[in-house]
N, C-alpha and C positions, 0 to 999 in steps of 0.2 A: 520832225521825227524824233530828235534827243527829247524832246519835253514830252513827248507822248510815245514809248517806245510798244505801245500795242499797235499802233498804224504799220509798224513795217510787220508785224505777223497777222496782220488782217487777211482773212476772217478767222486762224486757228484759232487766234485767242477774245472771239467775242466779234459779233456784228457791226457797235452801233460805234464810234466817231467820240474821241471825247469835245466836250465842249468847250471851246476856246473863254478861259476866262482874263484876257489881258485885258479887255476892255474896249474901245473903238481904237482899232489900230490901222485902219484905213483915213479916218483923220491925222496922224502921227507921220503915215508914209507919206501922204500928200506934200505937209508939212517940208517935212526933210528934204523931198525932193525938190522943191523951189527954194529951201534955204540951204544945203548942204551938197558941195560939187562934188567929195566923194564921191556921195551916193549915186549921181548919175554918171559920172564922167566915164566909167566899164560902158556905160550902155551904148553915151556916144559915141567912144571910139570902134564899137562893134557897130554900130550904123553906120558909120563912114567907111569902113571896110567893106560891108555888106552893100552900099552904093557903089563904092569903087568898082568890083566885082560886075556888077550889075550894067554902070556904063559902058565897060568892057566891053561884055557881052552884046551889051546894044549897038555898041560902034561898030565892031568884026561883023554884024549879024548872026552871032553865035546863037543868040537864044531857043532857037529851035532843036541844034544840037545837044544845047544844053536838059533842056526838058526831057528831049529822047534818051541821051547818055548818060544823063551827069557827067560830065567831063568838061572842064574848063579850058 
């Protein structure tokens, strides 16, 4: 959205998407992410959290509750 600030007033200012021209940045991310632990280590620790949680739920047999209420 900073690099293209007509996406956050879409459609007022105009229908069409500008066209990304960085280049192939899906080979780049790829990249980073098997070489650069930065880049993933946010993710991991929210997976392991979001497991934790989840075991939880699986041990108490919450998960039924959970679905119905959201409530942990």
């Amino acid at each position: 959205m900073w690099l293209y600030p007509n996406i956050l007033f879409w459609p007022y200012l105009g229908w069409k998407f500008p066209a990304r021209p960085e280049g192939n940045w899906v080979n780049s991310d790829i990249v980073r992410l098997i070489t650069d632990p930065t880049y993933y280590l946010s993710e991991l620790i929210g997976f392991a959290i979001i497991a934790y949680f989840f075991i939880r739920l699986f041990r108490k047999k919450e998960i039924k509750c959970f679905l119905n209420k959201g409530k942990l």
